[in-house]
N, C-alpha and C positions, 0 to 999 in steps of 0.2 A: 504494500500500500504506500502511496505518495504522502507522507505526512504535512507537505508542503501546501499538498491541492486540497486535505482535508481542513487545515485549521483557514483557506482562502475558503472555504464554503461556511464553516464558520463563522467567521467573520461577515461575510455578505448577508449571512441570516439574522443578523447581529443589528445589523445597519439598518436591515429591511430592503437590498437592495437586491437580493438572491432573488432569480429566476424559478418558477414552480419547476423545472427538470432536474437543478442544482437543489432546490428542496430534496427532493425525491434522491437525489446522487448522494446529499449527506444523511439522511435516513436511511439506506443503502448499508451506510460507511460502519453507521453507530451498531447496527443490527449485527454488522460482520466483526467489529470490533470494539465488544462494550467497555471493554477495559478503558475506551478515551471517551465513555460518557461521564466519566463523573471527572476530569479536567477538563468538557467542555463545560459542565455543570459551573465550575467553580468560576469559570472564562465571565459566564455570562450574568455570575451572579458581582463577579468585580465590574462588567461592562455595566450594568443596569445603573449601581451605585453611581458611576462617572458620566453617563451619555449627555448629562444637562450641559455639563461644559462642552464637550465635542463639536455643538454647531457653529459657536461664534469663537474661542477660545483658539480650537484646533484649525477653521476653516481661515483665522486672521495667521495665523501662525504660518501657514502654510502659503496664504499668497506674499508673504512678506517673504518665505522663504524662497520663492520661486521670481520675485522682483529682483532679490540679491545677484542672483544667478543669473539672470536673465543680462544684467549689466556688465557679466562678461563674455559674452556671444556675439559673433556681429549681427546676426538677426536673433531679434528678441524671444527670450522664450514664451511671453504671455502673448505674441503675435496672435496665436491659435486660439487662446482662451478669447482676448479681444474679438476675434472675428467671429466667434461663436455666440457672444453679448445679443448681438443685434440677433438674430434668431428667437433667441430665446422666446418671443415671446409668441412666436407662431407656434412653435412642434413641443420643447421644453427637453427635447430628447438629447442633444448635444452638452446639454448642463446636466441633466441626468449622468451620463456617459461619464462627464469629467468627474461630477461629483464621484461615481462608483470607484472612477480609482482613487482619489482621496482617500475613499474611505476605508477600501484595498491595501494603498500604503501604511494608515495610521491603525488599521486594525490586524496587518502583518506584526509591525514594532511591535505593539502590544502582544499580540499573540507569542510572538518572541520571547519576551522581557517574561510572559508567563510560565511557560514554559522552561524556559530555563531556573526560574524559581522553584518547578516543582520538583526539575531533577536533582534542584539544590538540596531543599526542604523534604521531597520524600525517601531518602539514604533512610535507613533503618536505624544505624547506629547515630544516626545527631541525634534520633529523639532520645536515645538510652543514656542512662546517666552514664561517665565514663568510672572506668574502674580503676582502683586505685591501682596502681603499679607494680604488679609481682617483687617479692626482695629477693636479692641475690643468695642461692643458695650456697651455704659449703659443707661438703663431704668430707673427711678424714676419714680413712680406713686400714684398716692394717692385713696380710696376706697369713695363709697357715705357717707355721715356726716364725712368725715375726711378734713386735711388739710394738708398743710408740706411746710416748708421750706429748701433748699438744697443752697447751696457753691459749684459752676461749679471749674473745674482746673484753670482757668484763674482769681477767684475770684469774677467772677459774679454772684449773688443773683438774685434767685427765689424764688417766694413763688406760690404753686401750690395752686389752688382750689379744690374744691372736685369732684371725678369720672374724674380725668386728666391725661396726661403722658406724660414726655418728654422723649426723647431720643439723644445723644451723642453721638462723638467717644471718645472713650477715651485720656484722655490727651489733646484734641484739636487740634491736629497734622495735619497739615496742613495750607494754606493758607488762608485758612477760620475757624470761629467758627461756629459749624452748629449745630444748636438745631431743632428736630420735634417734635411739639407737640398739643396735640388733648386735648381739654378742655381749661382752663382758667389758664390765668399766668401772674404774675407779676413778671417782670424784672427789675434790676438795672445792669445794665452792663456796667462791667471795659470799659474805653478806651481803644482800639489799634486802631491807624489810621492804621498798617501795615496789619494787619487780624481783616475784618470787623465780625460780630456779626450778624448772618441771622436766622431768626423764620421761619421754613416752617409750612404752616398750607394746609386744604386741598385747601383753596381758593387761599389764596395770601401768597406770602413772604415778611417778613420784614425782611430789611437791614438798621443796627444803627452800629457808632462808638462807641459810647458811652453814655447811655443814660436812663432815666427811665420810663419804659411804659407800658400796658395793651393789652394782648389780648385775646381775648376769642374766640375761635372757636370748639364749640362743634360739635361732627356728626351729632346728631338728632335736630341741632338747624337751623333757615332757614338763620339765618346770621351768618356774622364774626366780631367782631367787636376791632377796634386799639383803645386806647384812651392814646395821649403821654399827659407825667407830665412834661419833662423838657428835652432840647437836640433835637435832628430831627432824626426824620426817613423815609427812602424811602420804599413805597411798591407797589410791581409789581402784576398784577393778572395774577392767572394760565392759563384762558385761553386769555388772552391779554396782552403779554411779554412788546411787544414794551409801554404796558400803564405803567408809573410808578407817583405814587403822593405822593409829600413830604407834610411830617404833621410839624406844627409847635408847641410852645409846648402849651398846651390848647385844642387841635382841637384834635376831634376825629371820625375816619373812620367807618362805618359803610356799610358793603356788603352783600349786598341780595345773597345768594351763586349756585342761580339757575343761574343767568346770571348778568351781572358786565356792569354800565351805570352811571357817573357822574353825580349827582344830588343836586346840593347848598341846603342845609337843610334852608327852612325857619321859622322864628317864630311862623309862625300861624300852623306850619304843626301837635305839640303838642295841639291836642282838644278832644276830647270825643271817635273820633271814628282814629284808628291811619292806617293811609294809609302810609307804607314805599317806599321809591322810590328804583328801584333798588341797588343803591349805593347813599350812603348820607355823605357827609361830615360836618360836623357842630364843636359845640364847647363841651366840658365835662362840667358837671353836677356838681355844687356845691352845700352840704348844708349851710343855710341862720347863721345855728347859729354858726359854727365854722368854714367856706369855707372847709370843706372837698368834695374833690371827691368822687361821690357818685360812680363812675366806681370801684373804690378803695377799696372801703369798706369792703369789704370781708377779704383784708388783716386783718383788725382791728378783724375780728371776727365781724361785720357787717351786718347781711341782708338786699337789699337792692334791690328797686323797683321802678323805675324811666317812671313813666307812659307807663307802658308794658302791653299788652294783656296777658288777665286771661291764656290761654293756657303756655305765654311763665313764668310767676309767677309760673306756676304748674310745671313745669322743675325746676326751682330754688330749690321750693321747696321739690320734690323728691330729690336734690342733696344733701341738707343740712339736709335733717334729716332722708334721707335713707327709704323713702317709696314710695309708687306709686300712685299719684292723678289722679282720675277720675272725668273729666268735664261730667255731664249726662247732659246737657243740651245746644245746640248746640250754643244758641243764647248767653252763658257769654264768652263763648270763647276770643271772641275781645272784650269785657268790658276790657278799662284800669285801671290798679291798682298801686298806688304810699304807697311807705311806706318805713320806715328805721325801722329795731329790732334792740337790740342789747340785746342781751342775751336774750329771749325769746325764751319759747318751743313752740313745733305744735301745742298745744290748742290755745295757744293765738294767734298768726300768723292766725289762722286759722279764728277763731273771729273776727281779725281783717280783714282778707279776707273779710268774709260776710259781716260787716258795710261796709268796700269800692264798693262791688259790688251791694248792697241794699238790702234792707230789706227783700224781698223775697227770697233772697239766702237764703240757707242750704247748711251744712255739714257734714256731718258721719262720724268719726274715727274708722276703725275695724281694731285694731293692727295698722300692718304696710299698710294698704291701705284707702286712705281718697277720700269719694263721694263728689263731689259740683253739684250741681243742686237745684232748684226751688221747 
């Protein structure tokens, strides 16, 4: 379609100078393409408001413009119009004529000037409000047998575990400091009472002023575990907002991450065969010879093993030395194992594995993939 000939039919309907054929062509036009009935709609409801001015306003306007012009031509340009005067008053058809395109010219501009209004004004996105500007993310991550320490903008210290990742916005901008992250991390975080300090993890969120703690929440792991060192912290679970439980410092949270159920850890609950409760609360793990946190350890460069089922030992141990353990035999799985290294390679760790799980265990080392079984 000629968008040009339809808004001239327009326009000449406009004026009242359209021909009943040219009716009939722009009736035609609207019936094949309704989408330009409601910009002629809008044309004609701006045109009705203006028409008073148009006969004398536009009509002075226009011979004035066309005298201008006319005084730089050697034959005048209203020659034709003057000779058409004199007629005028037998036929009225040549004043007609001229009037039509007048009204042709001043009702194109316009149509114009609207038109380009509407492709201004109907964009989808002027009428939305704009959105505030995404903040710059940042990532820190550490790879399997690695580790890393990082300095947040606000001053606060982490030290990542291996195969972990936090994530930020930059600068901290906002009312909150918000840290995600997946794997294990120690925190020491600056005080601000004015913007709190929040860890999302996939289970729970912890909320600290200021303070120094542990978490560990890996994906492939069935728990998540908080262990605070000093200060308080509040944490909510995912899917139970309204539950929130403050840790004092010493005690450490423990959540089953299939489903979340408050559970007082008792002392007999550490024995041979380890049954976790949903959600367990109890206290952190010190060694005898120097009170260290055994939750902790890691930082030191540490490994460290606090009567954990052979399965969850074999994750550690894929972490820290970057290989992949195979349990073959179904029954050591939940065998607990207790041990601290400190500087030891996978032979020895491994050796040591077997004396703890018994004398019938075996091991394989081939490269980077180690068997256990019987």
């Amino acid at each position: 379609m000629n968008e040009d000939r339809f808004w001239s039919l327009v326009s000449l309907r406009l004026s009242g100078e359209a021909l009943p054929e040219e009716v009939a062509e722009l009736e035609m036009l609207l019936q094949q393409h309704p989408e330009l009935g409601l910009r002629a709609g809008m044309l004609d409801t701006v045109w009705q408001a203006k028409h008073k001015a148009l006969p004398d306003s536009i009509e002075a306007s226009f011979n004035k413009h066309m005298q201008r012009l006319s005084n730089h031509f050697a034959e005048p340009v209203l020659q034709y119009e003057n000779d058409i005067a004199g007629d005028e008053t037998e036929t009225g058809a040549p004043v007609r004529s001229l009037f039509r395109k007048r009204i042709l010219w001043v009702s194109g501009i316009a149509a114009s000037l609207f038109i380009g209004w509407l492709l201004f004004t109907d964009k989808p996105e002027q009428s939305k409000p704009e959105k505030p500007p995404q903040l710059a993310q940042n990532t820190i991550s550490t790879k399997r047998g690695s580790k890393s320490k990082v300095q947040l903008p606000d001053g606060t210290q982490v030290w990542l575990n291996a195969d972990s990742r936090i994530t930020y916005n930059e600068n901290f901008q906002g009312t909150l400091r918000e840290v995600q992250l997946t794997g294990e991390a120690f925190f020491d975080v600056v005080r601000d009472e004015t913007r709190p300090f929040v860890i999302h993890t996939k289970s729970i969120d912890v909320k600290v002023l200021g303070t120094a703690f542990n978490v560990r929440s890996y994906e492939d792991e069935k728990n998540t575990e908080t262990s605070l060192i000093h200060g308080s912290v509040e944490i909510t679970l995912k899917n139970n907002p309204d539950k929130k439980i403050v840790l004092k410092p010493n005690e450490k949270l423990i959540v089953k991450n299939n489903d979340m159920k408050l559970v007082t850890e008792k002392p007999e609950s550490r024995k041979t065969e380890l049954k976790l409760p949903l959600l367990t609360l109890g206290k952190v793990n010190y060694q005898k010879k120097d009170s260290s946190v055994i939750e902790t350890l890691w930082v030191k460069n540490k490994l460290a093993f606090d009567g954990e089922a052979l399965e969850d030992v074999a994750l550690k141990i894929e972490r820290w030395f970057d290989v992949k353990v195979i349990i073959a035999d179904e029954r050591l799985k939940r065998v607990p194992f207790s041990a601290v290294f400190d500087d030891e390679d996978l032979q020895q760790v491994m050796e040591a594995v077997k004396a703890g799980v018994g004398e019938k265990a075996r091991f394989n080392i081939n490269k980077k993939e180690v068997t256990i079984g019987r």
